[in-house]
N, C-alpha and C positions, 0 to 999 in steps of 0.2 A: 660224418663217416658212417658210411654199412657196417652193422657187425657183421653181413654174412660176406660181403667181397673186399672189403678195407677200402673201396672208390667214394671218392667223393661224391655227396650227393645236393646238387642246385637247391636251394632255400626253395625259389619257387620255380612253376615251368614257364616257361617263354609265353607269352601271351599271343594266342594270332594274330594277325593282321586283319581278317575279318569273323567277327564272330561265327562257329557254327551255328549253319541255319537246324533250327526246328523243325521236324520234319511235319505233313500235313496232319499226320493220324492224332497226334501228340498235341498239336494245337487245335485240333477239335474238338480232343479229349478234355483237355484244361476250358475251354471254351462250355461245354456239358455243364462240366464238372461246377464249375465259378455259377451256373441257375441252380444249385441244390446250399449255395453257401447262405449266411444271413443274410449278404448286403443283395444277393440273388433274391433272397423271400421277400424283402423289403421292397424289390423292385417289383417283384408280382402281385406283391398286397396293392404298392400302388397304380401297379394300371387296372386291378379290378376295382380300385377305389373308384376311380374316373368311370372306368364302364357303365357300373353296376348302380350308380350314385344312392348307397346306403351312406350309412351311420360309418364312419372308421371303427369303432366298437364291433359291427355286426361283420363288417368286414375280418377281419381280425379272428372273431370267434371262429369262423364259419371256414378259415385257412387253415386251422391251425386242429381242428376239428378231424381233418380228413392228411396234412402234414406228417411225415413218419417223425416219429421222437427224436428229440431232439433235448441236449443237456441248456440248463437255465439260462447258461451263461451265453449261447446260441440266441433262446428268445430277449433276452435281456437287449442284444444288440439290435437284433430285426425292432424289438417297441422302439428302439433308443434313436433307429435310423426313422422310420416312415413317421413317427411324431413330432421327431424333430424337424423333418421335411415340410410337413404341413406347417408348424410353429413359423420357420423362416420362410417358407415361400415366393414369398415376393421377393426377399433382400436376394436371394441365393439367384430367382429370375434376373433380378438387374444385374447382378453379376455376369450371368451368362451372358444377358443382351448386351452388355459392355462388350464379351469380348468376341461374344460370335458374328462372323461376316454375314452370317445367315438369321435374318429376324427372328425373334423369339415364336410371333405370332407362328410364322413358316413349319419351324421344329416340329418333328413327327414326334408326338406325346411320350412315346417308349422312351425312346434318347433324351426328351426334358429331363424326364425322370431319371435316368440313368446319371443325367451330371448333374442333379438337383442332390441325390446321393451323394456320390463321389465327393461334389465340392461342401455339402453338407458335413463329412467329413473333415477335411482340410482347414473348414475355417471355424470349427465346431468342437472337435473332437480330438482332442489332445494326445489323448495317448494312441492313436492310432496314425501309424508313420504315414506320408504323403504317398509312400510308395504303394502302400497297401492298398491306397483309397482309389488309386489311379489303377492299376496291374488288375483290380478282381473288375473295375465297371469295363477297361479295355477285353478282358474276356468275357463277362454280360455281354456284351455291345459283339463281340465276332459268334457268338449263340445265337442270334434273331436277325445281324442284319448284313449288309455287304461289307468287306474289307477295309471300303473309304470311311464308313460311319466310325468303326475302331480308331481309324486315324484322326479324326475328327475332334471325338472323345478324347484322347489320347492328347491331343494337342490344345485343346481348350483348357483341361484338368492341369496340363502342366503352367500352362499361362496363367491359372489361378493361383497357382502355389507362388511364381515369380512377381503377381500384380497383389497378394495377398496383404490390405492394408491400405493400398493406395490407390482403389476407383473409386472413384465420386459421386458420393448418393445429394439427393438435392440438399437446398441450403434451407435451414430450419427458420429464417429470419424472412425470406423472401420467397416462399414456398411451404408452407407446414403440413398443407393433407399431403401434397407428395413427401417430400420429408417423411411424416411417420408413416406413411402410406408405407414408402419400401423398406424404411430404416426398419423398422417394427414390424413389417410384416402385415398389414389389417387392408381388409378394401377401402379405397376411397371414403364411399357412403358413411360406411360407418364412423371413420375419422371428422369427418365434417360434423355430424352428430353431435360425436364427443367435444370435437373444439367448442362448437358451437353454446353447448351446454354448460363444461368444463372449465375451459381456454386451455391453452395449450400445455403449461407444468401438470396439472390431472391428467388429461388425455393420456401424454407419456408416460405417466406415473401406473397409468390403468393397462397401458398395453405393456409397458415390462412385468406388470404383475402376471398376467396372461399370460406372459412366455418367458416364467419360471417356472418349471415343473413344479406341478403341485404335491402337496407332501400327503403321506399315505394315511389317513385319521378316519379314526376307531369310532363305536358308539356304545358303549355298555351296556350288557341286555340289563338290568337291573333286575329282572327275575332270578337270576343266579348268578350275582357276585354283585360287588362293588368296584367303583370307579380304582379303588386302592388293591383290591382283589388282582381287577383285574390287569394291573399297573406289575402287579408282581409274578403272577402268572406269565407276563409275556418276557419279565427280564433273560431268561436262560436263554431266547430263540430269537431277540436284536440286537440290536448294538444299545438304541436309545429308544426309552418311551418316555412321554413326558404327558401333564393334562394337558387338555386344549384350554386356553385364553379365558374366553367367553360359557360356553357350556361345560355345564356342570357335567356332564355325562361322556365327554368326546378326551380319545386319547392318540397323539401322534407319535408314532413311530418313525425309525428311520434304520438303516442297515438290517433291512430283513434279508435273513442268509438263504429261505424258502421263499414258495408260493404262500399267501393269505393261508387256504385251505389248504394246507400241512399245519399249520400250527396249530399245537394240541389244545391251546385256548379256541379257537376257531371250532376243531370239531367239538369240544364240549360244548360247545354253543354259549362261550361267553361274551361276544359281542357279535355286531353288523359293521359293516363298511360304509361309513357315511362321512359327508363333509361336513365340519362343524355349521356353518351356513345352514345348513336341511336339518340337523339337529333341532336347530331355534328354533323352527317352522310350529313341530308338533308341541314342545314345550310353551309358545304363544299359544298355542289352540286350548291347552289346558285342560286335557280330556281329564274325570275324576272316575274312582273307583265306583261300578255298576250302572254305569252310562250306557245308552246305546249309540253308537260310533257308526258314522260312515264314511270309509275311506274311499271315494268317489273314483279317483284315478290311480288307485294303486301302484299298479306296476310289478316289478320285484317282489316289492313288500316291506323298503327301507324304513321310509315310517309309517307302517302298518307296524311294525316291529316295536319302535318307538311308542305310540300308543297306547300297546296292549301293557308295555311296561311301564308307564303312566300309570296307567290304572289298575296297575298291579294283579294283572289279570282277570278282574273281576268286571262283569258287564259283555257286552256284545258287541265287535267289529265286522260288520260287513265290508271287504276287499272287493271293492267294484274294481274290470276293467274289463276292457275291449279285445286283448290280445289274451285268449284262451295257454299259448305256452306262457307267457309271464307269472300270470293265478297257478300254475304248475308248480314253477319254481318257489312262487309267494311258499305254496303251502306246505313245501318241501325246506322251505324257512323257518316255518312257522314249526315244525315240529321237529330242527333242531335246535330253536330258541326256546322249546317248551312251553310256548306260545298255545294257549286251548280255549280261547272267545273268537276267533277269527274261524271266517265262512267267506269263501272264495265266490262270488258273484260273477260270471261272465256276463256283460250288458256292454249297451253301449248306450252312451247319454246323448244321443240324438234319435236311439229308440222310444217306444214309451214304457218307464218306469211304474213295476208294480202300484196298483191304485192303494195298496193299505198301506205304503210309504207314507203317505201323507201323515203331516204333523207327528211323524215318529222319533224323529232323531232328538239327540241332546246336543250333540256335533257332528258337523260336515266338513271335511276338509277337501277342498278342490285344487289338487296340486294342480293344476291345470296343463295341457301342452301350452306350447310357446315357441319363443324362439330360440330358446338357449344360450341366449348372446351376454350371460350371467359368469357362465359356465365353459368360455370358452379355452380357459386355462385345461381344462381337461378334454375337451373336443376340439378340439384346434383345425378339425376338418371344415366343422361347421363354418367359421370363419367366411370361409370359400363358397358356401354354398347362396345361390342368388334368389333361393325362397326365402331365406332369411330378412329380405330385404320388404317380403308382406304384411309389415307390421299388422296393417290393418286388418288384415285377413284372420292373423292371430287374435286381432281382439276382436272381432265380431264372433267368433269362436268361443271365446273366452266366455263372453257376455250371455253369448246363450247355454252356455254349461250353467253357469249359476243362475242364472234366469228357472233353465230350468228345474234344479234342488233347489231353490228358494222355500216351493211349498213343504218340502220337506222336516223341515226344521221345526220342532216344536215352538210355541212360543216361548219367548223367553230363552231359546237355544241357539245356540252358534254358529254360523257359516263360514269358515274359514278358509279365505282365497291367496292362494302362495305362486308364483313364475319365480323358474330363475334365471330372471333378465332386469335390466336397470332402465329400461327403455318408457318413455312417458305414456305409449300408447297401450303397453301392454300392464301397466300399472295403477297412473291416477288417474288415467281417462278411463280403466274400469271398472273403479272403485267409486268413481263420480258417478259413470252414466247407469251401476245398479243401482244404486240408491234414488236417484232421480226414478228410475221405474219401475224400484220398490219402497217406497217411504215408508212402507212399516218395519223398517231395518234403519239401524244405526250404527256406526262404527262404533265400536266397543274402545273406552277408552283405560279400562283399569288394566292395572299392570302388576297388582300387588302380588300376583301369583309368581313373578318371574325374580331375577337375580339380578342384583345391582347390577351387573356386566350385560345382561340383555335389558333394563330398562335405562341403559345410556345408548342403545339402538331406536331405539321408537322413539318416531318422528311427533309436534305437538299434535299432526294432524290423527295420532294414535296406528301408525304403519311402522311396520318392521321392515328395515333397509339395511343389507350388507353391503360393502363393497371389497373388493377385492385388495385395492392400494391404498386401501384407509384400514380395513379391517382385519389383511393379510386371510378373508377366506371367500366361496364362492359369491358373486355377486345373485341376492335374492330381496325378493318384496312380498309381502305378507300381511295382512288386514281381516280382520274379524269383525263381521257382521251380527249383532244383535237380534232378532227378532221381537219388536215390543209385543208388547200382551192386546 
């Protein structure tokens, strides 16, 4: 009843017979509109992924760099989609190629991408309605392309939702590289690999490891605080810190309500961001206080960081690298860890290295490039990429990095060679073939410097070896060369 005319009034109004249409302006606007949302950035990170064939990392940075502001919960979803994209890849392809009339190979790259989203979504992403995941890629999809493709979209997203459960990925018993190939997401190659190596319960074990998001672990500067310090400092700003497992110095978090750099542990400079796995690296190497140190391939400066807190500041790090902005940032580390032995070095170790290097060092540590195929749980782009596949390339590379720090090394001093990959070629065929043509090096086999938790890693043959589905952290290998007298 009206209180202002006492007439009755219908619960609801009569429903049309056909829906009002949308007028054009209005669906071009929401069209626009749907390329400035997340699942819109997610779509543009990845077709510059494919363009540009960087790092998803560099990608990523370099978006988001030039991006207008945007609130956390925004970026949280754009990582949450394009990583997850990469992760499932292939499973989410056989999906599509199941349902689309039009071959996978055929598919114009934008529109993969767009229903690699969407149904990334759907079969992914819980809390996000089907409605959602469908309605913003059919307005992505009328922003770039004809009418039909929306329909298209539109009609394949909805046939995932109704076939959701029920397409048939191959049979693990009579088939297994295919099998974990799409089930799991991993190229062929590398599945054969692994079976091969493995058999098939590891293999699987390794690639669900890899596509669990990896958790977010800490490394104590040890220059200012403690592992317990710094355990308490972060309580008021997560949900959970806990120590890591294995290293004595690594702390995981979980429910971080900010960014890293907002927490006020961060800018005091009480830790770095590292994985437990690359923690062990430097603590193997065993730098001591008033050493002279060469961090060969620096980088960032993650363990250059580590290191210097080894040695408790005292002694000399020279931070080699190749890539003048990374020594940037190295030393822009360096002096909010309170780090003051470290000297940024721009070189590159297939130039020729200063001749008064010779016989200087006490340790060298050659984080070496690689393949990354360790570390895929956090690059899940790499997966995809078919350089990956030049083992060999990698370790002829490898072999002549240390080859040439070799004379570096004082006698009696350590050469310390770390990848983070699990791969044979990039490991004990380079750990063999130095020694074969340096025999006045030996593998170092004492351990007594390390923690019961890291000498139940070293192998008899005296190598440090993580794995991902054994050791829940990145997969790394690690071997210390002696220099006899």
């Amino acid at each position: 009843m009206s209180h202002e005319t006492g007439r009755k009034i219908p619960n609801r109004r009569p429903k049309p017979r056909h829906p009002a249409p949308v007028p054009p302006r209005k669906r071009a606007t929401a069209a626009v509109n749907a390329l400035g949302t997340p699942r819109g950035a997610a779509w543009t990170i990845l077709k510059r992924l494919d363009a540009e064939r960087r790092p998803l990392d560099a990608v990523l940075d370099a978006f988001f760099e030039t991006a207008p502001p945007m609130d956390r919960r925004d970026r949280n979803l754009i990582h949450a989609l394009v990583f997850g994209v990469q992760r499932h890849r292939a499973a989410l392809d056989h999906v599509i190629d199941h349902l689309s009339r039009t071959p996978l190979a055929k598919l114009d790259p934008d529109v993969l991408n767009l229903l690699r989203i969407g149904l990334f979504q759907i079969l992914h992403m819980d809390r996000i309605p089907d409605s959602a995941a469908v309605n913003t890629a059919v307005d992505i999809a009328k922003a770039f392309a004809p009418p039909w493709i929306a329909g298209f979209v539109n009609g394949l997203l909805r046939s995932a939702i109704r076939s959701r459960g029920k397409i048939p990925f191959p049979d693990m018993e009579t088939d297994p590289v295919r099998a974990l190939a799409k089930g799991k997401s991993f190229p062929p190659w590398l599945i054969r690999r692994w079976l091969k190596r493995w058999g098939t319960a590891d293999a699987a074990s390794l690639c669900d490891a890899f596509n669990r998001i990896p958790p977010l672990t800490l490394r104590v500067n040890t220059l200012r605080t403690t592992r317990e310090g710094l355990l308490s400092a972060l309580a008021p700003e997560v949900d959970t810190a806990r120590p890591t497992a294995v290293s004595p110095d690594g702390v995981v978090i979980q429910g971080l309500g900010t960014t890293v750099s907002d927490l006020s542990a961060f800018r005091s400079g009480l830790f770095q961001v590292q994985d437990e796995a690359a923690q062990l690296v430097s603590r193997f190497l065993g730098p001591r206080p008033g050493e002279t140190v060469l961090d060969a391939c620096a980088g960032l400066g993650g363990k250059t960081g580590h290191l210097a807190g080894l040695m408790e500041n005292r002694g000399q790090i020279l931070a080699l690298d190749v890539d003048a902005r990374k020594l940037e940032g190295l030393a822009a580390e360096c002096v909010r860890l309170g780090i003051a032995i470290t000297t940024p070095v721009h070189s590159d170790l297939d130039a020729d290295l200063p001749p008064d290097w010779r016989d200087r060092f006490d340790r060298i540590l050659v984080d070496a490039p690689c393949s990354g195929l360790g570390v895929l749980g956090r690059n899940p782009d790499a997966r995809w990429s078919a350089a990956k596949e030049n083992l060999d390339g990698y370790r002829k590379r490898q072999l002549r990095f240390l080859s040439r720090l070799a004379p570096l090394v004082k006698p009696l001093g350590i050469l310390g060679y770390t990848v983070c990959s699990m791969e044979p070629e990039e490991t004990d065929a380079v750990a063999e073939a130095f020694l074969e043509k340096h025999p006045h090096f030996r593998v170092r086999m004492d351990a007594e410097h390390l923690t019961a938790g890291m000498r139940a890693l070293i192998t008899p043959e005296g190598c440090l070896r993580t794995f991902p589905h054994r050791d829940g952290m990145d997969g790394f290998f690690s071997v210390c060369f002696v220099r006899k007298m």
